[in-house]
C-alpha positions as CSV (number, residue, x, y, z in Angstrom):
1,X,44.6,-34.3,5.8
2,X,40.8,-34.2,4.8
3,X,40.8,-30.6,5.7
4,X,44.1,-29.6,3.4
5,X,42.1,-31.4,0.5
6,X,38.6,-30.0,1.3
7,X,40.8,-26.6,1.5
8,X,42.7,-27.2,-1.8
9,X,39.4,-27.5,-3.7
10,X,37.9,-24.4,-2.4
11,X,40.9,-22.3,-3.7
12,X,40.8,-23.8,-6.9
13,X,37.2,-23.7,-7.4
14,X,36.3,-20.5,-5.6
15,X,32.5,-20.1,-4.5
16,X,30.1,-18.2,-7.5
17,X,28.5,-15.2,-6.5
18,X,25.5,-14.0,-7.7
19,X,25.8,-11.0,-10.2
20,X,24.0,-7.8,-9.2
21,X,21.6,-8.1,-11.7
22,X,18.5,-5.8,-12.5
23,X,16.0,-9.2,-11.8
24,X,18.2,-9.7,-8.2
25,X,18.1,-6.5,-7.0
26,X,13.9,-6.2,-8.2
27,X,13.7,-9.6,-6.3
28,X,15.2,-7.8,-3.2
29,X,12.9,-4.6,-3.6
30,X,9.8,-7.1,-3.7
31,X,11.0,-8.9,-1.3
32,X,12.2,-6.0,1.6
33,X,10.3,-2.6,0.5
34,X,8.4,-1.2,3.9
35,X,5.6,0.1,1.5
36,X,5.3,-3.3,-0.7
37,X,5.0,-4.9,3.0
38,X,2.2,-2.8,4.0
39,X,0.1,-3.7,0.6
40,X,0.7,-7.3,1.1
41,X,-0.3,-6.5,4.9
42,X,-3.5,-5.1,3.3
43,X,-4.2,-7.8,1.3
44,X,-4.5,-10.4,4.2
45,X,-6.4,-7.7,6.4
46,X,-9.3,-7.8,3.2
47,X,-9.2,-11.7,2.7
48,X,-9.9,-11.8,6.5
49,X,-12.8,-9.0,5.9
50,X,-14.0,-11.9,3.1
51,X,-14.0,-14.2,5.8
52,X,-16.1,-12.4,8.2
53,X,-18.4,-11.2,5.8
54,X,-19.5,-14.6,4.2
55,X,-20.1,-16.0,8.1
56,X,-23.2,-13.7,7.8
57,X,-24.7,-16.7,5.2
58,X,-23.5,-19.8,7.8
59,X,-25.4,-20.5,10.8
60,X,-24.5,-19.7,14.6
61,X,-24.1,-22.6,17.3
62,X,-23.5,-21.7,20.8
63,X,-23.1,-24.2,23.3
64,X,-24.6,-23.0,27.0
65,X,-23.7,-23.7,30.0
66,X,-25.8,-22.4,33.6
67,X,-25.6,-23.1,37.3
68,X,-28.1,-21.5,39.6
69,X,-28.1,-21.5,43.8
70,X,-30.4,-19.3,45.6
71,X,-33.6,-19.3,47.9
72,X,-37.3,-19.0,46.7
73,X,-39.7,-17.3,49.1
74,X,-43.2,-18.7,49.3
75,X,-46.5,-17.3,51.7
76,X,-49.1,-19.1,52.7
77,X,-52.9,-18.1,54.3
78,X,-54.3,-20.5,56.8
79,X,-57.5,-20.7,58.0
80,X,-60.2,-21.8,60.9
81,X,-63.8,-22.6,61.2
82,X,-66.6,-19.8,63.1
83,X,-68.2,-23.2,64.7
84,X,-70.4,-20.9,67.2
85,X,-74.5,-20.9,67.0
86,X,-76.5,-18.1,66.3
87,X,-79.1,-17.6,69.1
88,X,-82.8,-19.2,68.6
89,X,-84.8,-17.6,66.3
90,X,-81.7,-16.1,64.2
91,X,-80.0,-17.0,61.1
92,X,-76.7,-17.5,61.3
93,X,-74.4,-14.4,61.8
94,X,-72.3,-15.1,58.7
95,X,-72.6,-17.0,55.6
96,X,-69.0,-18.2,55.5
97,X,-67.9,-21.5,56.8
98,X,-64.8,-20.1,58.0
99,X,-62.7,-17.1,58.0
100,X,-58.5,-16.3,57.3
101,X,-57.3,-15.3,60.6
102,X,-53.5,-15.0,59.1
103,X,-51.0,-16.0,56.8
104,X,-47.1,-18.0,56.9
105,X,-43.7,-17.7,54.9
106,X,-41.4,-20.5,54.0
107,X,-38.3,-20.5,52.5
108,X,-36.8,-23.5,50.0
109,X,-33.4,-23.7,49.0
110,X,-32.7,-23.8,44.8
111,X,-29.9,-25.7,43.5
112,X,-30.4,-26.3,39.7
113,X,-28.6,-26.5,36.7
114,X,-29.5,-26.3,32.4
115,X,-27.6,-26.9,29.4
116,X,-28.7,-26.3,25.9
117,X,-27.3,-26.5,22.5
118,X,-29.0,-23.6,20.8
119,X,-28.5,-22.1,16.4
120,X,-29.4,-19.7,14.8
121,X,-30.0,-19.5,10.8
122,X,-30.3,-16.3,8.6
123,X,-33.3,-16.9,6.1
124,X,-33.7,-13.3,4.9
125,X,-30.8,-10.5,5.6
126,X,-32.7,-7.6,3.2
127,X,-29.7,-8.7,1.6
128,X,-27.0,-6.8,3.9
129,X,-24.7,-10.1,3.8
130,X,-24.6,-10.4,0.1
131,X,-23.6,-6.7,-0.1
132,X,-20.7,-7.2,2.5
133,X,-19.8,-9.9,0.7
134,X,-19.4,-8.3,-2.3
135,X,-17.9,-5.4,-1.1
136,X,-15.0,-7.3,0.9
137,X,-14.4,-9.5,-2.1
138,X,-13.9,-6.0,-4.6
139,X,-11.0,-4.7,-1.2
140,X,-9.4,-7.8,-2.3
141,X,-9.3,-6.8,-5.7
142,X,-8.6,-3.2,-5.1
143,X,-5.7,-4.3,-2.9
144,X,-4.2,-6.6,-5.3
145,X,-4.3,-3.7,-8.0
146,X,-2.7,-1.2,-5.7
147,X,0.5,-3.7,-5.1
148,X,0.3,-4.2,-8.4
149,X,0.6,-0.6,-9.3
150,X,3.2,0.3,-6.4
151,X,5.4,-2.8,-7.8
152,X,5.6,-0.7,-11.0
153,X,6.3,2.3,-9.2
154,X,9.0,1.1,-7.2
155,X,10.2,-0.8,-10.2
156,X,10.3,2.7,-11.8
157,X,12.2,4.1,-9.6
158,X,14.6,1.5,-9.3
159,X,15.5,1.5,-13.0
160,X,16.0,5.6,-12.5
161,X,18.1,5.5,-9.8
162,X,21.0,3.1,-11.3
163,X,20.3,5.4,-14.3
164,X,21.2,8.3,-12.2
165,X,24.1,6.8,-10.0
166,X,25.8,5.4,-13.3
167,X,25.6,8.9,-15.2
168,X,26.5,10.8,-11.8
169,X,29.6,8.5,-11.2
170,X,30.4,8.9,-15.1
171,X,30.6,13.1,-14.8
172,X,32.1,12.6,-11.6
173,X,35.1,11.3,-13.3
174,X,35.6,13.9,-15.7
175,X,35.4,16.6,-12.7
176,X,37.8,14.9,-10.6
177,X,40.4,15.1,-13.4
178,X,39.5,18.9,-13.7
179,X,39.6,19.3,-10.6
180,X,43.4,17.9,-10.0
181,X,44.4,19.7,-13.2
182,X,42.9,23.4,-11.9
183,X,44.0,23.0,-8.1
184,X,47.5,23.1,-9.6
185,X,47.0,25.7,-11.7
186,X,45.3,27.3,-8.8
187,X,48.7,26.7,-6.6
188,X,50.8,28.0,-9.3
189,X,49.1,30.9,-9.5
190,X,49.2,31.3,-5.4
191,X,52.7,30.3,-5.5
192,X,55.3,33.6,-5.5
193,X,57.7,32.5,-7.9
194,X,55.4,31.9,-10.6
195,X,52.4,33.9,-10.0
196,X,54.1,36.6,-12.1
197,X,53.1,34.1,-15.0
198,X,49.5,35.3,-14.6
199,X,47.5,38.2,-15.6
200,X,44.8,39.9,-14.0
201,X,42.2,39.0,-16.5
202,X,43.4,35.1,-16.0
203,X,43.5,35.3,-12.4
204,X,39.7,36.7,-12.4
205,X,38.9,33.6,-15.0
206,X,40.8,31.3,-12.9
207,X,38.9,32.3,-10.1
208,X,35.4,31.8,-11.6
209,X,36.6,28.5,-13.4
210,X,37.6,27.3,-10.0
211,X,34.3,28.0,-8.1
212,X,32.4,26.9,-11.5
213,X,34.0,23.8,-10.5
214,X,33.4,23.7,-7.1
215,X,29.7,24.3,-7.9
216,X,29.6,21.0,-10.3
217,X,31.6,19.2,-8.3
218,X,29.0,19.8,-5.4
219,X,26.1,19.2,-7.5
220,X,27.6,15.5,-8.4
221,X,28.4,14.7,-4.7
222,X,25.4,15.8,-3.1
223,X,23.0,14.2,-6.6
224,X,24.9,11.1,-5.7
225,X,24.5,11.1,-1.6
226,X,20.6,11.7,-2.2
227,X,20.3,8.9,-5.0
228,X,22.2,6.7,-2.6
229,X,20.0,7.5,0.7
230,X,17.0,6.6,-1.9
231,X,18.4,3.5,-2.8
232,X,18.4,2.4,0.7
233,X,15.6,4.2,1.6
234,X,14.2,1.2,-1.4
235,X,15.5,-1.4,-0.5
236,X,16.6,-1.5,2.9
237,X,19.6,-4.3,3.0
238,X,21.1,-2.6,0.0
239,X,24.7,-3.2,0.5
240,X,27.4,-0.3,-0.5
241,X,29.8,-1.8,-2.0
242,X,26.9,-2.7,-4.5
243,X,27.1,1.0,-5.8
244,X,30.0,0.0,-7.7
245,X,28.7,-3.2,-8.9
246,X,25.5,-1.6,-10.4
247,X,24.4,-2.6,-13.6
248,X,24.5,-0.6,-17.2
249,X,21.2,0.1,-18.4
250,X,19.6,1.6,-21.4
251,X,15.4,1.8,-21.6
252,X,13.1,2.7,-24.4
253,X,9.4,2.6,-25.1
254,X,7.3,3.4,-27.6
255,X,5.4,5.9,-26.8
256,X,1.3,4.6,-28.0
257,X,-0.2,7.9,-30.6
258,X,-2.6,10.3,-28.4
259,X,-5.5,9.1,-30.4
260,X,-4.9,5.5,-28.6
261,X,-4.7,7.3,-24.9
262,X,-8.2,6.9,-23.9
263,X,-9.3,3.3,-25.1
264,X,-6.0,2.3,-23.6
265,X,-7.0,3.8,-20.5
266,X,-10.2,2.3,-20.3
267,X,-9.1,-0.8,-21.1
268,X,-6.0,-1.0,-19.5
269,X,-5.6,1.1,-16.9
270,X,-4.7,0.3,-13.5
271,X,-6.3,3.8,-11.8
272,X,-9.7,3.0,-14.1
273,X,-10.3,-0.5,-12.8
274,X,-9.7,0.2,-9.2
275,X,-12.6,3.3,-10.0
276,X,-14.6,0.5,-11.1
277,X,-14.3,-1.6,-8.5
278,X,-14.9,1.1,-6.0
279,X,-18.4,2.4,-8.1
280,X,-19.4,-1.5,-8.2
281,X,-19.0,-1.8,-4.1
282,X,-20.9,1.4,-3.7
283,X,-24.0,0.1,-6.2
284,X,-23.9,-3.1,-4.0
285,X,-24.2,-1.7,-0.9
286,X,-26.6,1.0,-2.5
287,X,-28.8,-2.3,-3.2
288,X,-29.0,-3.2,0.3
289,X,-30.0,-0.4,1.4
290,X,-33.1,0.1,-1.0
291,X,-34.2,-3.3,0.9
292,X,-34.4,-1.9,4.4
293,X,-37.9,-0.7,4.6
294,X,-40.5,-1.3,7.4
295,X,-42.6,-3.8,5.1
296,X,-39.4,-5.7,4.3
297,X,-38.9,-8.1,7.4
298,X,-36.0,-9.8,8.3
299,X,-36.3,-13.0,8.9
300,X,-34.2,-15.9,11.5
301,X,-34.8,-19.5,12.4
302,X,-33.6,-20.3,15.4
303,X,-33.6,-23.9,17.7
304,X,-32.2,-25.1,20.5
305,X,-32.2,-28.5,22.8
306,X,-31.2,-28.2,26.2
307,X,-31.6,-30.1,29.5
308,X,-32.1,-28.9,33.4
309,X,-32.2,-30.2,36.2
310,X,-31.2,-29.8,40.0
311,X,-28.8,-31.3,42.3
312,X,-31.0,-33.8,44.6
313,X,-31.4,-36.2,42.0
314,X,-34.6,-35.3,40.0
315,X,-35.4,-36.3,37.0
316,X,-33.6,-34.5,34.2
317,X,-35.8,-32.4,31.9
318,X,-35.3,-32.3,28.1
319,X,-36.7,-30.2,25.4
320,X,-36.3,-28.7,22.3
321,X,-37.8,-25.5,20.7
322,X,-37.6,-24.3,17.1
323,X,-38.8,-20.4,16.1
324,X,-38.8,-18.6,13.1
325,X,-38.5,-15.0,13.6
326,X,-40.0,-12.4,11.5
327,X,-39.0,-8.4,11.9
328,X,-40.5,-5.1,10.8
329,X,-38.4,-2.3,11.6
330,X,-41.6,0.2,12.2
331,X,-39.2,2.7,12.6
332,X,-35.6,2.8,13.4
333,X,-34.9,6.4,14.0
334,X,-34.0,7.2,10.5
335,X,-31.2,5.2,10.2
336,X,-32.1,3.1,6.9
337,X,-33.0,6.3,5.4
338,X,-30.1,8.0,6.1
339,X,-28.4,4.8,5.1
340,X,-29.7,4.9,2.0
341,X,-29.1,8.8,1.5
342,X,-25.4,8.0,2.1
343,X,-25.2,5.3,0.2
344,X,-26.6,7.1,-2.9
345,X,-24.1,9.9,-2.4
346,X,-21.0,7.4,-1.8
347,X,-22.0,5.8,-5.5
348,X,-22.4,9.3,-7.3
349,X,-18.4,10.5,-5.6
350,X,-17.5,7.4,-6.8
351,X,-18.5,7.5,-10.4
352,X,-17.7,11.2,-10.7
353,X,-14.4,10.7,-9.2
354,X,-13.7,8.1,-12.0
355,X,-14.7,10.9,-14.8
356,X,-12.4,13.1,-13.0
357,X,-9.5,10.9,-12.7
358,X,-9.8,10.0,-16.5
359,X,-9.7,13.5,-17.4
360,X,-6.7,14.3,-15.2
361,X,-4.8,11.2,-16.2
362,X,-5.7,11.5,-20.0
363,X,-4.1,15.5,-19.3
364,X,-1.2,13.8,-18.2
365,X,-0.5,11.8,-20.7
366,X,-1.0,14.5,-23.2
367,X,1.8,16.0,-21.1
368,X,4.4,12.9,-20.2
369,X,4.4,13.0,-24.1
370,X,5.2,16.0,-24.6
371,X,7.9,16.4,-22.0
372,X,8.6,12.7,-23.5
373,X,9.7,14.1,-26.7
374,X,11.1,17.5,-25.7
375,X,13.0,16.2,-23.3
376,X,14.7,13.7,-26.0
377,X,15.1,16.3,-28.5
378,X,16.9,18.5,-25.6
379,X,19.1,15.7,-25.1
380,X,20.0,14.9,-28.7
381,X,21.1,18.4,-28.7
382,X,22.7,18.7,-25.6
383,X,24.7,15.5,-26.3
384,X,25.4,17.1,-30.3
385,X,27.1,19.9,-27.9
386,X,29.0,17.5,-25.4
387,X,30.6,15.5,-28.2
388,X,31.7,18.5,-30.2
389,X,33.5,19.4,-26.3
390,X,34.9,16.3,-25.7
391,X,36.4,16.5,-29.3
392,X,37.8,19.2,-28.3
393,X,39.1,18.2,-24.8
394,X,40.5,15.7,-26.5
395,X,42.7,17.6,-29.3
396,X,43.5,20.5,-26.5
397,X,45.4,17.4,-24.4
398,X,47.2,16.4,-27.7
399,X,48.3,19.8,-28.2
400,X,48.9,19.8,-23.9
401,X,51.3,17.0,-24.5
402,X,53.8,19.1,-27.2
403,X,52.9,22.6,-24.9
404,X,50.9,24.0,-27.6
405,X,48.2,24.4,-24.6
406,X,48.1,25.4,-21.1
407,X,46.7,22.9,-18.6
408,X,44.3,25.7,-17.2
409,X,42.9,25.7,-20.7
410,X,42.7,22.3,-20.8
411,X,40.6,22.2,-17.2
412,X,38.2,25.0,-18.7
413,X,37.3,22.7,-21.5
414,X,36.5,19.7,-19.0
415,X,34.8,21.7,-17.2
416,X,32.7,23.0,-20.0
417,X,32.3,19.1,-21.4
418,X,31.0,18.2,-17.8
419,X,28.3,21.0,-17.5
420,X,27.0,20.1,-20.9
421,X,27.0,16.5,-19.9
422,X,24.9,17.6,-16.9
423,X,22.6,19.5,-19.0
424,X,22.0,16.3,-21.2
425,X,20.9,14.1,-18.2
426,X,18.8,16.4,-16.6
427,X,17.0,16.8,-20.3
428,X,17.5,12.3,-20.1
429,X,15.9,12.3,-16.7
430,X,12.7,14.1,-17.8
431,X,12.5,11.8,-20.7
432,X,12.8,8.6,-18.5
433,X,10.7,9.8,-15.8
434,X,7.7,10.5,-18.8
435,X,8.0,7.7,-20.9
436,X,7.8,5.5,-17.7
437,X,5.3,7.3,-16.4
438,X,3.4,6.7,-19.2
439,X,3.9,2.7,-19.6
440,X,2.7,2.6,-15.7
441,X,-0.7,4.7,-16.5
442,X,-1.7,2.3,-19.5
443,X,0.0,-0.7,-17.3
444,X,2.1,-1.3,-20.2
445,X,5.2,-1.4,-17.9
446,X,6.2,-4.9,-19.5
447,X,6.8,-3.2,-22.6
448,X,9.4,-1.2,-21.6
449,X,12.4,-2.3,-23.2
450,X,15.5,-2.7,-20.5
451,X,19.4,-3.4,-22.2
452,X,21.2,-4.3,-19.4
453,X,25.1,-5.2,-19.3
454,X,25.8,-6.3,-15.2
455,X,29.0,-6.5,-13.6
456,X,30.0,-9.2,-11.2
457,X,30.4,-8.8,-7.4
């Protein structure tokens, strides 16, 4: 009975599913993108780099442990007295009381054991630790500013491929109906008893009108099999029958005036603070290296407090030692110098290769703006065109209804409309792609305007 009621309820209030919505299926890119996962990756593999480099400022305790067994080998020189007299008269053949006559080896077994709690402190690194420090702490930064940047670009192309897919599937329709309308047409004209109805001249137009359509209709499948492939390609537990489900959008942006390009970009910019983060590692590491010269020591306190003993029950020995070590590098083989000439030439690439990137992005958004507004003049015009066709269409299947017009007229006209519809994206694509581009150089990507109307699953 409680399974009837518990059933009764679920078919009168069915389950909600979510809507496939532009914010779900962003959540799911962020969530599943192989590349995204790599950044984030990244990320951790440069806070750990943070982690290591700051231990350079702690001190080092080891904790030591040593057990020795072996034999010591000692000699020993023994000796006897000369007790004879010399003769009456003499002195005394020798001076010596005595003389070594030979020597014996003995051999003692060593059984002992030390332990010793020893540390080490960094007074004076020349610096080197700060530098690392610094240097892993602006990875972190560049990191977060590359997933930050990606985010946008996958974002990007996201929004372009449900902009594709929904115009593909929209000209898709209007080829399928030519296409049923000409294949019949086609058949009549194959068709023995009422090929006779046909000319020459309109079986040489049919002909091109058919493979005219062909050719569109190829260019729709294959645009949408490649925009689907891409789509999974995005996010990789895309489902299919979420192609049908995809949401309407519309995007604009208002494209900043040239004059505002470069302070944007310096102030802005994604690509410019990642080149300043890069020239501010290479001046820090720069720094050190300045620092390692033979009059510049390096200096350590160490300590330690340990005690030995051996296994026969002596007494146990303790003590303790503290040093402070001080370091000239007299010479080192060249390697601070060569160190330092690297180091110098790592910070000048740097800061020339941020001059050079804000020339060539500054070029390119010179031209996303101009492709911007060509591109949205072209499809203005293009669009003019297709609605004049589709009025057209429309009054040729009015007339097709009392036979004022031929149905292979009528499929010329579609396929005319669906050409010129064609044309118009391609000119709609170019604008997208610039004025996006565009918002992701400045990082103004938020203030891209997205109209969306989603459909339920």
């Amino acid at each position: 009975m409680k399974k009837c009621i518990l059933l009764l309820i679920v078919c009168l209030y069915p389950i909600k599913t979510p809507a496939i919505t532009l914010d779900f299926l962003v959540g799911k890119l962020y969530a599943e993108n192989l590349e995204l996962k790599v950044i984030n990756n990244k990320i951790g593999y440069s806070m750990a780099q943070v982690k290591g480099a700051f231990s350079g400022h702690l001190p080092s305790l080891a904790f030591n442990n040593a057990v020795t067994k072996g034999k010591d080998f000692e000699s020993s020189s023994s000796t006897v007295s000369n007790t004879s007299v010399a003769p009456a008269g003499m002195d005394s053949l020798s001076s010596q009381g005595g003389s070594n006559v030979g020597t014996s080896n003995t051999t003692t077994e060593n059984e002992a054991w030390t332990t010793e709690l020893s540390f080490s402190i960094p007074i004076f690194s020349r610096f080197a630790v700060e530098s690392s420090v610094k240097t892993a702490k602006n990875n972190v930064r560049y990191d977060i500013l590359t997933l930050k940047e990606m985010r946008y670009e996958k974002k990007s192309q996201l929004i372009r491929l449900i902009l594709e897919i929904n115009i593909l599937e929209d000209i898709r329709k209007t080829i399928l109906e030519a296409d049923k309308i000409i294949s019949m047409v086609k058949s009549r004209s194959r068709n023995s008893r009422t090929r006779g109805l046909y000319n020459k001249k309109e079986l040489l137009e049919l002909d091109t009108r058919y493979y005219e359509l062909i050719y569109q209709k190829t260019r729709v499948e294959e645009g949408l099999g490649l925009a689907r492939k891409a789509m999974y390609d995005l996010i990789p537990d895309f489902k299919t029958s979420w192609f049908d489900k995809l949401p309407k959008l519309k995007i604009s942006y208002e494209i900043p005036s040239e004059q505002l390009f470069k302070d944007k970009y310096h102030k802005q910019s994604l690509t410019w603070k990642k080149d300043s983060l890069q020239i501010n590692s290479t001046r820090h590491i720069l720094k050190a290296t300045r620092w390692e010269r033979p009059w510049i020591p390096m200096i350590v306190t160490s300590g330690s407090y340990g005690y030995s003993g051996d296994f026969k029950n002596t007494p146990k020995d303790g003590d303790w030692r503290i040093t402070v070590g001080v370091t000239f590098e007299l010479f080192d083989g060249f390697r601070s110098s060569s160190r330092r000439g690297q180091a110098l030439h790592s910070h000048l690439i740097s800061t020339n290769k941020r001059k050079i990137n804000m020339s060539k992005k500054l070029l390119l958004l010179k031209h996303d703006s101009m492709s911007a507004r060509v591109s949205r003049a072209h499809f203005n015009h293009k669009m003019a065109i297709a609605r004049e066709k589709k009025h057209k269409l429309d009054q040729t299947k009015k007339l097709s209804r009392s036979g004022t017009t031929t149905k292979f007229e009528q499929s010329v006209l579609m396929i005319d409309y669906a050409k010129t519809r064609f044309e118009a994206y391609d000119a709609l694509k170019k604008y997208q792609v610039a004025i996006l581009d565009i918002a992701k150089t400045l990082n103004e990507f938020e203030k891209v305007e997205i109209h969306e109307n989603s459909k339920a699953i």
